[in-house]
N, C-alpha and C positions, 0 to 999 in steps of 0.2 A: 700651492697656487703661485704663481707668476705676476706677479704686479706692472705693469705700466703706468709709472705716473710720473707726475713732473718734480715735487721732492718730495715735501711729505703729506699726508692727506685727512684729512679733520672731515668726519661723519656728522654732520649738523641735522638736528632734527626738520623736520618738513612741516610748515603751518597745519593745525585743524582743523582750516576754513577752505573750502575746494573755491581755489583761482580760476573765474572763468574764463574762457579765451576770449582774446584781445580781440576778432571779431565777432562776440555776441551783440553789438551796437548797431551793426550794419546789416542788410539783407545779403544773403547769399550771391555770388555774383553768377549770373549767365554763363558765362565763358570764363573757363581758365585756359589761359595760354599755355600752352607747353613747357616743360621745364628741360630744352633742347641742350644737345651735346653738349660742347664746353665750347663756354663764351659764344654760344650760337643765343641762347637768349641771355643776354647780358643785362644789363642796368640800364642802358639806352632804350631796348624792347620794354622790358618789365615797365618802366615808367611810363612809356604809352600806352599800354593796355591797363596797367592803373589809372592814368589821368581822365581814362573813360570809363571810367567804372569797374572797371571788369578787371579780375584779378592775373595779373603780371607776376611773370614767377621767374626767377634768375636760377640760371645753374649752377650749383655750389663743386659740379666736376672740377677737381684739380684750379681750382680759385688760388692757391698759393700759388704757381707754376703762371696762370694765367696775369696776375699782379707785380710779380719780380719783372716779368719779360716788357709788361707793358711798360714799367715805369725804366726798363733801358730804351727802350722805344723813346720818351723824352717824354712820354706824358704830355703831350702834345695840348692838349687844351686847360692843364692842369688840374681836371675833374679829380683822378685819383688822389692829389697829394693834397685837394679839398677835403675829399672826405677821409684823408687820417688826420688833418688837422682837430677832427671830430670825435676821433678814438679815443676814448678812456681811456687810456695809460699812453701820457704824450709822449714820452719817451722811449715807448717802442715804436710807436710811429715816426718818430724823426731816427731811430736807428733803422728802420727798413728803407726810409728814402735814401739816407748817406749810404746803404748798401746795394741798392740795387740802381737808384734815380742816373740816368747820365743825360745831362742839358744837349738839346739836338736830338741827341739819339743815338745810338750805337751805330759803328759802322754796317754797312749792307750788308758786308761779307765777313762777316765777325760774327764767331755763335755769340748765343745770349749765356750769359754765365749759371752756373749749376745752380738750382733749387737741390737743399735736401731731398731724400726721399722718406715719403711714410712708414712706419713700422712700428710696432709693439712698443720698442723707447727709443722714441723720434726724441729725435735735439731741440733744443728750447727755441732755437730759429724756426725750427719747421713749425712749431704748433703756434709762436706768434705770428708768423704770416702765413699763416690758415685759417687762424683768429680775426686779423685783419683785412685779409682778405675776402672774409666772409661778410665782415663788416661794412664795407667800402661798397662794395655790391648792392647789397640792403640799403644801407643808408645814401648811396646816390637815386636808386629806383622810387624812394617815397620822398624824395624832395619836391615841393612846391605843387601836392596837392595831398588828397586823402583818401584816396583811391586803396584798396588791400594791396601787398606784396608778399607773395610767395618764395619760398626758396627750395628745389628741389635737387632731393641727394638719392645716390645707389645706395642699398642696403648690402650690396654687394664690395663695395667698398667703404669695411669697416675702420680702416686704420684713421681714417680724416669725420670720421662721423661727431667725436663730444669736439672737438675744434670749433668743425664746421655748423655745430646747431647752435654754441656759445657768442662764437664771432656776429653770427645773425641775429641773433634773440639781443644781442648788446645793440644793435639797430633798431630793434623792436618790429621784427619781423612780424608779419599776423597769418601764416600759414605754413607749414612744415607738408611736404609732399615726398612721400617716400615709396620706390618698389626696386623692382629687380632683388627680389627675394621676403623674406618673412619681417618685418620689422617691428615683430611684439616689442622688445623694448624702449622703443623709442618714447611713450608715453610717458614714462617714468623718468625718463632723463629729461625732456620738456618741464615736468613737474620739479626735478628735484635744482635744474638753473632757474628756475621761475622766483625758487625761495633763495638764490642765491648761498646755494650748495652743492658739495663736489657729486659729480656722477661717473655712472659706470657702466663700462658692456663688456660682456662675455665675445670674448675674440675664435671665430672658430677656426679652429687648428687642424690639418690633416694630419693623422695621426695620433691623435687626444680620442680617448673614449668619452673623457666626459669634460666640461668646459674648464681649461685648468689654465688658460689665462685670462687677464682680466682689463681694458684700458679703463683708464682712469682720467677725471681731467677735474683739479680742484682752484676755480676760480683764484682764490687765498693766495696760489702759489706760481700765478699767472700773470696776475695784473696788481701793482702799486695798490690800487684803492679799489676794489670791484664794486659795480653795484649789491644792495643787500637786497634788494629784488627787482625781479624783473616782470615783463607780460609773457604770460605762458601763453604760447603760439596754437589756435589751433592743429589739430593733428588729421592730415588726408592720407589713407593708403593708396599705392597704385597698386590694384588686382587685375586676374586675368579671371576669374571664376569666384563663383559665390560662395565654395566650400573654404575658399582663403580666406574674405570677405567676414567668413561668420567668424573662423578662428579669432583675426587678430579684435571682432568684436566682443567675442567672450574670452579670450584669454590671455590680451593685451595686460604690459604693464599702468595700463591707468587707459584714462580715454580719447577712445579712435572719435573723431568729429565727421567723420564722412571716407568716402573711397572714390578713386577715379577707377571706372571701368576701363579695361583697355581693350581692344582686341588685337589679333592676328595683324589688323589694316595699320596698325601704327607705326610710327619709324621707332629709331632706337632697336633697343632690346626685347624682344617679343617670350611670350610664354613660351615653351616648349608644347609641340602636340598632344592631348591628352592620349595615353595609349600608345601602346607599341605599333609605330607605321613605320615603312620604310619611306627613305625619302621620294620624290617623285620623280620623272625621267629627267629635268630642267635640273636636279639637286637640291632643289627646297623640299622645305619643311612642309608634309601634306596635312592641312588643318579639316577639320570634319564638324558636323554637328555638336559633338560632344563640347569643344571648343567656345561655341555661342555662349553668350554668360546666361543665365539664367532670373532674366530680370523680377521674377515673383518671386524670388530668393531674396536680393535684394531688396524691393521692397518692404520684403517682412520682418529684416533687420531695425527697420523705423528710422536709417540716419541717411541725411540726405547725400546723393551719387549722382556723376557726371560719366558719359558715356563718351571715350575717344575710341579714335582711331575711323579715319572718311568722316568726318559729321560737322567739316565746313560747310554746309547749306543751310538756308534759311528752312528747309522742306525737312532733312536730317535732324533739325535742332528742334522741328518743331514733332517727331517723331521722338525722340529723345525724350522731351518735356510728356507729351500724350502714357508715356510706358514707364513715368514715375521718376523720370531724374529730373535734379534741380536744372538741367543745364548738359554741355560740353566741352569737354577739351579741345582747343584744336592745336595742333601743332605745325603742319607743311605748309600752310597759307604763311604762318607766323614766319617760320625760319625763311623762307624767301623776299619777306616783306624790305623796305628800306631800311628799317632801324635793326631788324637783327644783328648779331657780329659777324654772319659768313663775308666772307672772301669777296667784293663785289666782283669780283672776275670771274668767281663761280657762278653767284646768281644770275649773272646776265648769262651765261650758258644755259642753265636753265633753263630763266623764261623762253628764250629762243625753243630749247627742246620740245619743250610745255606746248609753245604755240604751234610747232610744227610736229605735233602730234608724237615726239620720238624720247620720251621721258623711259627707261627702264629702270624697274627697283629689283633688287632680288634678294629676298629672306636669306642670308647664307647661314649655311646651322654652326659655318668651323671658323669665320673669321673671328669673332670675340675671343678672348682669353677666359671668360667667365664662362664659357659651353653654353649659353642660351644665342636665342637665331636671335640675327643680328641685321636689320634693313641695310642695304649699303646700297647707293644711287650710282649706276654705271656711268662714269666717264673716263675718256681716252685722258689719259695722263694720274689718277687718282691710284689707291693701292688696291679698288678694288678690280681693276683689270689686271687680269694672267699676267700681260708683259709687263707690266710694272711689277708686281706684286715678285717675278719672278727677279725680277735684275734687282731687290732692293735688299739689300743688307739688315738680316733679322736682329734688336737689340731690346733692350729693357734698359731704358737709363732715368725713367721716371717712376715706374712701381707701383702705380694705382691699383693695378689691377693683378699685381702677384698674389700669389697663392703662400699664406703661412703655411709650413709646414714642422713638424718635427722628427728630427735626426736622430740615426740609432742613438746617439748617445744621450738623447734626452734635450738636447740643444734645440733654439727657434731659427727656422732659416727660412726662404723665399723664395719662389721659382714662378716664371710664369713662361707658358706655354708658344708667347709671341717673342721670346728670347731665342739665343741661337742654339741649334739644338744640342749640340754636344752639351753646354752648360744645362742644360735642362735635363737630361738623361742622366749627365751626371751626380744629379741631386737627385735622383729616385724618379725621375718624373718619366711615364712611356716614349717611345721613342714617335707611337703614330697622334700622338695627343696635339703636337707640334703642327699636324700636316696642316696647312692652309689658315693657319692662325696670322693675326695681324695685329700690329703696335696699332692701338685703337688709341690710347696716350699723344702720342707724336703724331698720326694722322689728322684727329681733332684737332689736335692747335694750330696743324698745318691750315686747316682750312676754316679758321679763323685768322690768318694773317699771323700767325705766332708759331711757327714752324722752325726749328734748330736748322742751321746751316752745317751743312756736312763736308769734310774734304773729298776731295775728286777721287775718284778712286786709281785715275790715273795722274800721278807728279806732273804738277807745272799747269793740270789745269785749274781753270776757278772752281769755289764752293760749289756745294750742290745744294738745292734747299730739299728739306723733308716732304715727297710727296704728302697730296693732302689725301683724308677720305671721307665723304658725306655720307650722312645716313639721314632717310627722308622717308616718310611716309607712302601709302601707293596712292595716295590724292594729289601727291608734289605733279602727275602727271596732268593734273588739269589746273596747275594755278597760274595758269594765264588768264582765268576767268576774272583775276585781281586785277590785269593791267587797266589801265583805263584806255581809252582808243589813242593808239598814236606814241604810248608812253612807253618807256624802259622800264619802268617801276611801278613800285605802288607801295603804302605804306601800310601801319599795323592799323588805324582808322576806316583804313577801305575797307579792310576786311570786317573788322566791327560793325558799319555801316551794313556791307551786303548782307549779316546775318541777322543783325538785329533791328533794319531798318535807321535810314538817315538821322544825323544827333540834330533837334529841336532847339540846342544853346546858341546859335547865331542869327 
């Protein structure tokens, strides 16, 4: 077996008293926000949809990468370099400022300086500011009231998964939401940091018959003084269907506390079509019946579920509620609101789109690197347009989304399909797996304001900055209904307002 870990790792027994989650105290909440792209629901969003009750969820996507960049940015109102003030081991918090922090900010035209990248044995940098990063997030979103906070991660990106559930749970997160694949053992690693002991996931390898490497991540060997316990986090799955649904309910490592329903309609990363279809004339993914989740499925599992994807309405949510869910998800109201992290230069295209009826989504099945359909929100200049996509220089310099693989010789390496293709081929990988794939890494941050500055590809001119790419739900085309008359904007409380009726506290 193959070990990943940080040095060496002490197996600590686990209490015989089952820890219940940190929100058994509270009622369920109505709405959970979306746990959008990177840095699209940030600590800013998550904290307004907490302070209203309703549970706020940050994205734990690439939170190292999104933390180094901001704090050359200058950290502009000092929030981040608050909450590592905060972090259990001060000392890695005042070495990630003196590494990354520059007063002002970096120059315009100046990249932001390299983050590690993730891997099977990542460098003791990368996993404290993924640690910390995961931290800072959490811990700015539940300041200054008592509202729940979520943090949601890909199961599809396993290399940042015991970092990133650690860094949060040291926040005292109270919701763990997890999909974009099977995420039976995440229960068991909730439980085994809960007691303030090391945990473990089976890393899946192409080329491995059976799971023969293993991350690792032992507190002890992480942080000066760790906590000796912590609150174990409720645990949400995101599913696409009810036969997922039952699995990770019966054959989870420890206990699933609910599922978010998703369908076809939501942004991000979608199921794949149940069934062999060809795609449809447009090149989307053609979803059918079969696809519909099967709500008396659900129900007869006994744990409470929230149904996304379109279910911003008051009329939706209250369909939702009538057919057994606690509630809904929403996500495209959310990412366009004030306080998310997109790009404001984006959202105001948008809304404009929105109001002038001309908003397009398109499921694309080949832009991800992961092979699942992928929502991407057409606009002139983004990478989801041909001519962008076509003039832009294919790379991998951040790794989220590579692909472990193993080499004749028994060796771990990485390949991801939005690399340039020669290097991809040459590591075993097909030649047509490449066609129309896209750095979804570097797109994202682009379109959160944190986009790598590139050189010109002709000498002597200026940088180029990294196109961005959105991905949006197919509801983003009516969230002009948010604006209030006459406004630019609208905030994460309007939309709570519209679906749950006006707040009664003033």
């Amino acid at each position: 077996m193959v070990t990943a870990k940080l040095r060496t790792t002490r197996r600590m027994p686990l209490p015989s008293t089952d820890r219940p989650s940190s929100t058994a105290h509270r009622p369920l909440p109505t709405l959970i926000q979306g746990g959008m792209g990177v840095a699209v629901s940030g600590w800013r969003l998550a904290h307004a949809v907490s302070a209203a009750g309703q549970l706020g969820v940050v994205s734990g996507t690439l939170l190292p990468v999104v933390l180094a960049r901001r704090l050359q940015l200058g950290d502009p109102d000092g929030e981040l370099r608050r909450a590592l003030t905060a972090f259990p081991d001060p000392a890695i918090a005042a070495a990630l400022v003196a590494r990354y922090f520059i007063p002002g900010g970096k120059n315009p035209v100046a990249p932001f300086a390299a983050v590690p990248m993730p891997s099977a044995t990542p460098s003791r940098l990368w996993l404290e500011l993924t640690v910390a990063a995961n931290f800072a997030e959490v811990w700015l979103a539940k300041q200054g009231h008592d509202g729940p906070v979520g943090l949601n991660l890909l199961e599809k990106i396993q290399t940042a998964t015991l970092p990133s559930l650690y860094g949060a749970m040291l926040a005292d997160v109270d919701v763990v939401l997890m999909g974009a694949g099977i995420p039976r053992a995440i229960p068991a690693v909730l439980d085994r940091f809960a007691a303030g002991a090391d945990a473990e996931l089976a890393l899946d390898v192409t080329g491995d018959a059976t799971p023969a490497t293993t991350l690792r991540l032992d507190p002890f060997d992480l942080l000066a003084n760790p906590p000796r316990l912590l609150r174990r986090p409720a645990f949400v799955a995101i599913v696409g269907s009810a036969a997922l649904a039952t699995t990770l309910a019966r054959k989870s490592s420890g206990r699933v506390d609910g599922f978010v329903v998703e369908t076809n309609a939501a942004g991000g990363h979608n199921a794949p079509p149940r069934g062999a279809r060809a795609p449809g004339p447009d090149g989307q993914p053609v979803y059918g019946p079969r696809d519909e989740p099967e709500l008396e499925k659900f129900r007869a599992l006994g744990l409470p579920f929230w149904l996304a994807g379109e279910r911003a309405s008051p009329e939706r949510l209250a369909a939702a509620r009538a057919a057994g869910a606690v509630g809904v998800q929403v996500g495209s109201a959310f990412a366009f609101c004030a306080e998310s992290g997109l790009d404001p230069v984006l959202k105001a295209r948008v809304h404009a789109l929105s109001r002038a009826g001309r908003v397009r989504i398109f499921t694309d099945p080949r832009a991800s690197p992961t092979g699942f359909p992928f929502k991407v929100l057409s606009l002139p200049g983004t990478l989801s347009e041909p001519e962008t996509y076509a003039t832009h220089p294919r790379r991998c310099d951040l790794g989220y989304l590579r692909e472990p693989f193993r080499r004749a010789d028994g060796s771990l390496d990485y390949r991801c399909p939005a690399e340039p293709t020669d290097a991809y081929v040459a590591k075993g990988g097909a030649d047509e797996c490449t066609v129309g794939r896209k750095c979804l890494c570097n797109g994202l941050l682009a379109a959160v304001g944190l986009g790598q500055t590139r050189p010109a590809a002709t000498p002597g001119q200026p940088p180029v900055p990294e196109p961005p790419i959105l991905t949006a739900g197919a509801e983003t085309a009516t969230i002009a209904r948010f604006l209030p008359p006459d406004a630019d904007s609208y905030t994460a409380r309007d939309v709570i307002d519209q679906l749950l009726g006006p707040r009664t506290d003033h």
